[in-house]
C-alpha positions in Angstrom: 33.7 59.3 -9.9 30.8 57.7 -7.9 31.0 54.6 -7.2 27.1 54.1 -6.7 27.2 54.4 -10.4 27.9 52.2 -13.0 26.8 51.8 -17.0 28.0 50.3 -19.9 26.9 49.5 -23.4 26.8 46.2 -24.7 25.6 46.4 -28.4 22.8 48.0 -28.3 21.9 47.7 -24.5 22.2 50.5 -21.8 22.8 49.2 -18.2 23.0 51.6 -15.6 23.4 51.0 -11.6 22.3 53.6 -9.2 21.9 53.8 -5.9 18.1 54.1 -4.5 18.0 57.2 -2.9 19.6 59.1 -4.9 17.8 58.6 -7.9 14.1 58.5 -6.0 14.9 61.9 -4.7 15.8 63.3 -8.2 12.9 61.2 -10.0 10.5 62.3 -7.5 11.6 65.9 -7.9 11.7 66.0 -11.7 8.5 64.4 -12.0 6.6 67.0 -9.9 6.5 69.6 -12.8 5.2 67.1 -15.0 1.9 68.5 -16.2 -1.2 66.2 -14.9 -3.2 66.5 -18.9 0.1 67.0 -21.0 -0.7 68.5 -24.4 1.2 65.7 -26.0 1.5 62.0 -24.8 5.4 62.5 -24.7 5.1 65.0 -22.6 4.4 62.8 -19.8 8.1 61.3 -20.2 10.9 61.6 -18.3 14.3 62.0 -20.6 17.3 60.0 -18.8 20.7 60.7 -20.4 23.9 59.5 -19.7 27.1 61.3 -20.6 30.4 60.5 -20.9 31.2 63.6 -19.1 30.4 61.1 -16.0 26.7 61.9 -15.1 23.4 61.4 -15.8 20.8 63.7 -16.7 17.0 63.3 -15.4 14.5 66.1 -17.3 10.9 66.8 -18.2 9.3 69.3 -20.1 6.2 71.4 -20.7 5.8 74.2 -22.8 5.7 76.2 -19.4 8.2 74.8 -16.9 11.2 72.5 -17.5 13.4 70.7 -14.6 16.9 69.3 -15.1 18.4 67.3 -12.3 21.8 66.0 -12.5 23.4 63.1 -10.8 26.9 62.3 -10.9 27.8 58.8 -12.4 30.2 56.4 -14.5 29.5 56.1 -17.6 31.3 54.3 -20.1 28.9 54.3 -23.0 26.3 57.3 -23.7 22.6 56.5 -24.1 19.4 57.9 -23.7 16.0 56.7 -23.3 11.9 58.1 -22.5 9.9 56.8 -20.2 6.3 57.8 -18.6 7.5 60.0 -15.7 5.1 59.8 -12.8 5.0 55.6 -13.6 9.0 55.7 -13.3 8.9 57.9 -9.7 5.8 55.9 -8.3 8.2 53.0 -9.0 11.3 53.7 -7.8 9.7 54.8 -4.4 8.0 51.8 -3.9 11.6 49.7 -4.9 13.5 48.8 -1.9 16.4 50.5 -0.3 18.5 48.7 -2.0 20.6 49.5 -5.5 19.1 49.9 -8.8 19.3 48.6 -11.9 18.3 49.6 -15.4 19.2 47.8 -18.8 17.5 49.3 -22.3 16.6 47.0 -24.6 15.1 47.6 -27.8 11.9 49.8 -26.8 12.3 48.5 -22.9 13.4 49.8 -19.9 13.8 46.8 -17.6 14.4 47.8 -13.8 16.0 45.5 -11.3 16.0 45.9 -7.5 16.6 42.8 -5.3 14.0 40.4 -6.2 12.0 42.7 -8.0 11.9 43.5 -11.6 9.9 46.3 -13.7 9.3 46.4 -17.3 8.7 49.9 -19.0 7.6 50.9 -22.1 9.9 53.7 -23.6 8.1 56.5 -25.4 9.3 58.1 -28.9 12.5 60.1 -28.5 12.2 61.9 -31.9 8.9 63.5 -30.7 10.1 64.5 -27.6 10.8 68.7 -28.2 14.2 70.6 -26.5 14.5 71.8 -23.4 14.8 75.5 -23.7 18.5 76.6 -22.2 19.4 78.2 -18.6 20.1 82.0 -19.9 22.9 83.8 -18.1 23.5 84.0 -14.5 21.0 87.6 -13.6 21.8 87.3 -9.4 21.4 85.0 -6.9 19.2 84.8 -3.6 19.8 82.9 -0.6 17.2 80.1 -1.1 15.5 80.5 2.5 14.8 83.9 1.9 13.3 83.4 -1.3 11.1 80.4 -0.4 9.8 82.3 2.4 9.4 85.8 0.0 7.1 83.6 -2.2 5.1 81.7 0.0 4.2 84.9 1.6 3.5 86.7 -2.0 1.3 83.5 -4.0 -1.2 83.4 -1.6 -2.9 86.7 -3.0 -2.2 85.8 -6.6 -5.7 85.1 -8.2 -7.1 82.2 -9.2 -9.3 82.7 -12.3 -7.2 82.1 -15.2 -9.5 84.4 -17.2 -6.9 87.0 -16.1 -3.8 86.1 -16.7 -1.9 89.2 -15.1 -3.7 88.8 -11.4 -2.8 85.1 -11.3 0.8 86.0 -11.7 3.8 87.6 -9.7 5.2 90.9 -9.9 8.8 90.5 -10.2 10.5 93.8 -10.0 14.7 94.4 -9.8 16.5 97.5 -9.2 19.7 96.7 -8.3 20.4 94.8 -5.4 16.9 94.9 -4.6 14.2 92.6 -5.5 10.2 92.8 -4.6 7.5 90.2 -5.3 4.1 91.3 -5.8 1.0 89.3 -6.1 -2.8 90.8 -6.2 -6.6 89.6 -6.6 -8.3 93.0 -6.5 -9.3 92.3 -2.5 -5.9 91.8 -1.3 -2.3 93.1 -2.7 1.0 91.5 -1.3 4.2 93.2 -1.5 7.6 91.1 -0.1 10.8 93.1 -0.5 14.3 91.8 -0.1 18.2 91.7 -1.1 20.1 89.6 -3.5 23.7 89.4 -5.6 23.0 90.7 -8.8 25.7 90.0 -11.8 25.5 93.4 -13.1 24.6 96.1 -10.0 22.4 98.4 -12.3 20.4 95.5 -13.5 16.6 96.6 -13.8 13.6 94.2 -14.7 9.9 94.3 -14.2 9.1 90.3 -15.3 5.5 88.1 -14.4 5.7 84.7 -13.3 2.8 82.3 -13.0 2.5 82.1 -8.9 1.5 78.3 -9.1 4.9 78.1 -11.2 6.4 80.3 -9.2 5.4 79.0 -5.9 6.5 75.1 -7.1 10.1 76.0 -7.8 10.5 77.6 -4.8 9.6 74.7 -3.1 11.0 72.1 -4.9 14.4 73.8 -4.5 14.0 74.6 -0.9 16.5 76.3 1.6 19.4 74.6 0.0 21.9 77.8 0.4 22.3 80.3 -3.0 19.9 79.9 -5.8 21.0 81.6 -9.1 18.3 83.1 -10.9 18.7 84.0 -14.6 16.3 86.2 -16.8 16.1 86.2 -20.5 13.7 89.0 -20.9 14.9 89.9 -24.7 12.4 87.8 -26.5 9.1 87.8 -27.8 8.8 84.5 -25.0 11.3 85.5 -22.1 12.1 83.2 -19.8 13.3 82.5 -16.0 15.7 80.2 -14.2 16.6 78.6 -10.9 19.2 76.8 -10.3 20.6 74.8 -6.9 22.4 71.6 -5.7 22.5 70.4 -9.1 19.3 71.0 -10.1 17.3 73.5 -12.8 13.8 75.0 -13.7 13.1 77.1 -16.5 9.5 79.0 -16.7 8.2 81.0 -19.2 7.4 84.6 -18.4 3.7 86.1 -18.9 3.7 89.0 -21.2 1.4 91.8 -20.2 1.8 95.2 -18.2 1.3 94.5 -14.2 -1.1 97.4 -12.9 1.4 100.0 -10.5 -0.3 98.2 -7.3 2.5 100.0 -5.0 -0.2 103.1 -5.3 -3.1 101.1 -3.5 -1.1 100.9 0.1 -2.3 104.4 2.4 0.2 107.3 2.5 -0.9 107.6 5.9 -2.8 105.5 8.6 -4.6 106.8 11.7 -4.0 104.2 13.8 -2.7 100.7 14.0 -3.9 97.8 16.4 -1.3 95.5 17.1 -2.2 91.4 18.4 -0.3 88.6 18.8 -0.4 86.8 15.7 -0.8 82.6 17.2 -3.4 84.0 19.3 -5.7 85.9 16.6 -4.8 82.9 14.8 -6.3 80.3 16.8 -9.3 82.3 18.1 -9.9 82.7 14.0 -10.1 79.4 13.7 -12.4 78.4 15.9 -14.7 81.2 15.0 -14.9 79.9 10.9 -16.4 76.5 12.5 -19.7 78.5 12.7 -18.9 81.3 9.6 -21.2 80.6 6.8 -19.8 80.8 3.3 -19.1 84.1 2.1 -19.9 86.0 5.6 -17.0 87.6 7.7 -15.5 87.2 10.9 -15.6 90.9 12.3 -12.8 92.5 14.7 -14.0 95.3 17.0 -10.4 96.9 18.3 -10.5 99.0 21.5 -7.8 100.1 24.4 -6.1 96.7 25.8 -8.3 94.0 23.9 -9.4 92.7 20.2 -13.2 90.9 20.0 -13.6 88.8 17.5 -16.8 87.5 16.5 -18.6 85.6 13.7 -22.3 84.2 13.0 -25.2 86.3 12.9 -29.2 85.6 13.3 -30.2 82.4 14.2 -27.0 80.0 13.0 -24.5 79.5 15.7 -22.1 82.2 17.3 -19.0 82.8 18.5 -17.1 85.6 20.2 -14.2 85.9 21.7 -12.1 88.6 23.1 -7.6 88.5 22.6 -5.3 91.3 24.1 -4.6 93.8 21.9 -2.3 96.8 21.5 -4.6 100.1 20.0 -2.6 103.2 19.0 -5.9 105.1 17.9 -9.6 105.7 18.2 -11.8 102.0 18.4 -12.6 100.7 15.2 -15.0 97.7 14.1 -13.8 95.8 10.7 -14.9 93.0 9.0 -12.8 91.0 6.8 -12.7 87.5 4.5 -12.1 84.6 7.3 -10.3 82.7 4.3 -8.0 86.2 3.3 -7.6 86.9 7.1 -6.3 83.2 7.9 -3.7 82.7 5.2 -2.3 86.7 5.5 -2.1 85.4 9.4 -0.5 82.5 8.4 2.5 84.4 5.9 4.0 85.4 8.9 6.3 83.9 11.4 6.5 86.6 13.9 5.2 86.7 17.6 2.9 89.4 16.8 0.7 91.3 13.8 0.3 94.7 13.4 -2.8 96.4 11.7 -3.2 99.7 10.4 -6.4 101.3 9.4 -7.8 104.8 8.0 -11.2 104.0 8.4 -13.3 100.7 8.5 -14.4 100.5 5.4 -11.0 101.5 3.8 -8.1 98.9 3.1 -6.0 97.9 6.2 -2.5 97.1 6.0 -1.2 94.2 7.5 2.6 93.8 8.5 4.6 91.6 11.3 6.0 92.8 14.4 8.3 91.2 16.9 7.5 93.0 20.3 4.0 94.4 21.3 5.3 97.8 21.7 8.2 97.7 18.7 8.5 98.4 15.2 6.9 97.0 12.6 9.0 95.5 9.8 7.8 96.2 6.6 10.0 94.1 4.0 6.4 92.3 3.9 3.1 94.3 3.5 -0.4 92.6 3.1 -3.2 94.9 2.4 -6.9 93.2 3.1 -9.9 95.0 1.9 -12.7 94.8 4.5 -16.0 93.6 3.9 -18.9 96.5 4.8 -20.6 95.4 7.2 -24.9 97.2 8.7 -23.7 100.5 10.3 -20.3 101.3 8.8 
């Protein structure tokens, strides 16, 4: 047992000591998938429960996303109580470092930390719906991995909720192989990598909402294996994670995801390669003078990249990188805002692009040495912007 912990039940009264940190950290993280306009006032609660199994239980729901964080504990009594989430995080943050404690009374959460003291309305229990349950173990990914797979993958998930398939991920599974694959009709992201499946011929194509998606994976951070478990049986299938103690469960979108793998060139006629801080930086500069909606334009020849933005009277800039070109020159145009964040998925030293033809979609993948291989577990394709004269 934990000796941080410590509750009993006297008559009606829960009391409960915890230690600060620990409960901040799994408040705060419970709390972030509270939704900001819940559909119901309850919904706004956080559900504390503590078990005579020794721990206590810290969830919120939404009809889209639940979280479950557990925290091991003494318990001599069971009890239970709602309270408004976000309130109960923003207060136990700003509580000293020093121990907590909590005594129900009636309809009251009193909190006690040194010399200060909280009162807290509790919220209707019987109004409060289920949790929907983990389903079954599917695999499991090392959480690094994944984090990194979606954070490269969301950022061409769409953002009009109009269309609920583009603002989603592509799950697929095969195996022991799992890609992510997000689109907004001017980009298309494809992130492939390895996991532990339960069952080696396990096959799933699954959407996720990317906002849900992307929060899950960063609330549960590089924190070693994360199991992930698919219900996909259902008329409303659903998706878990689960690390360190701690769950979300998302509902899956229903719908058919277009067969985007189609969209990527069979064949390039040259490639352009850059290193990627570089382009990065000089891209930057240039959107300080980039109107909205016009494009910052890279003109690739032998040994160098220019890269220029502003036109007409408004202000200028060009600027000229070292470049790698494996083909003839080329001139393309592209979205500063796409160009910047498919820079930005990427950790390598340097970024490859291939091209067909200037007004045709080039493919963006990383590279490690100017004149290496480019690895393509991660493909970004960019539709360029025509631009007078192509």
């Amino acid at each position: 047992m934990h000796e941080d912990f410590e509750i009993r039940k006297e008559g009606s009264a829960v009391k409960l000591r915890v230690e600060h940190d620990v409960f901040t950290d799994a408040v705060s993280w419970v709390a972030r998938t509270i939704p900001s306009r819940p559909s119901l006032p309850v919904l706004a609660g956080i559900k504390i429960e503590a078990s005579r199994e020794g721990t206590i239980a810290l969830s919120s729901y939404d009809p889209d996303i639940s979280s479950y964080a557990l925290i091991e504990a003494d318990v001599d009594e069971p009890g239970e109580i709602l309270v408004h989430g976000r309130l109960l995080s923003d207060f136990a943050k700003a509580l000293p470092n020093r121990a907590i404690d909590m005594e129900t009374s009636g309809s009251k959460l009193e909190i006690v930390c040194a010399s200060s003291h909280i009162a807290m309305q509790s919220m209707p229990l019987e109004d409060y719906p289920e949790s929907p349950e983990m389903p079954a173990v599917t695999g499991q990914v090392d959480g690094a991995t994944w984090q990194e797979a979606v954070s490269q993958v969301v950022t061409a998930a769409s953002n009009d909720d109009t269309l609920p398939l583009l603002v989603s991920v592509c799950i697929e599974i095969e195996g022991s192989k799992i890609s992510l694959m997000a689109t907004d009709r001017y980009r298309l992201a494809v992130r492939d990598l390895t996991w532990q499946p339960t069952d080696p011929t396990v096959s799933a194509r699954i959407l996720v909402r990317a906002s849900r998606l992307s929060d899950i994976a960063k609330a549960l951070g590089s924190v070693g294996n994360v199991e992930v478990s698919i219900d996909n049986s259902g008329r409303a299938g659903l998706i878990g994670f689960s690390a360190a103690g701690r769950q979300n469960v998302a509902r899956l979108i229903d719908g058919d995801y277009p067969q985007v793998r189609g969209l990527f060139p069979p064949e390039m006629s040259g490639f352009a390669v850059v290193r990627r801080q570089d382009l990065l930086d000089a891209l930057k500069r240039a959107r300080l003078v980039v109107e909205k909606n016009s494009a910052v334009r890279l003109s690739f020849s032998e040994g160098q990249v220019i890269l220029e933005a502003g036109q007409g009277d408004n202000a200028q800039t060009s600027e000229a990188l070292e470049a790698y070109l494996n083909g003839e020159d080329i001139t393309m145009a592209f979205n500063p805002t796409f160009l910047q964040e498919g820079l930005s998925s990427v950790s390598s030293p340097f970024i490859r692009v291939s091209f067909t033809h200037s007004t045709k979609p080039a493919v963006m993948t990383a590279q490690d040495e100017i004149d290496g291989d480019d690895l393509e577990d991660f493909r970004l394709l960019q539709m360029p912007i025509r631009i007078y004269g192509n």
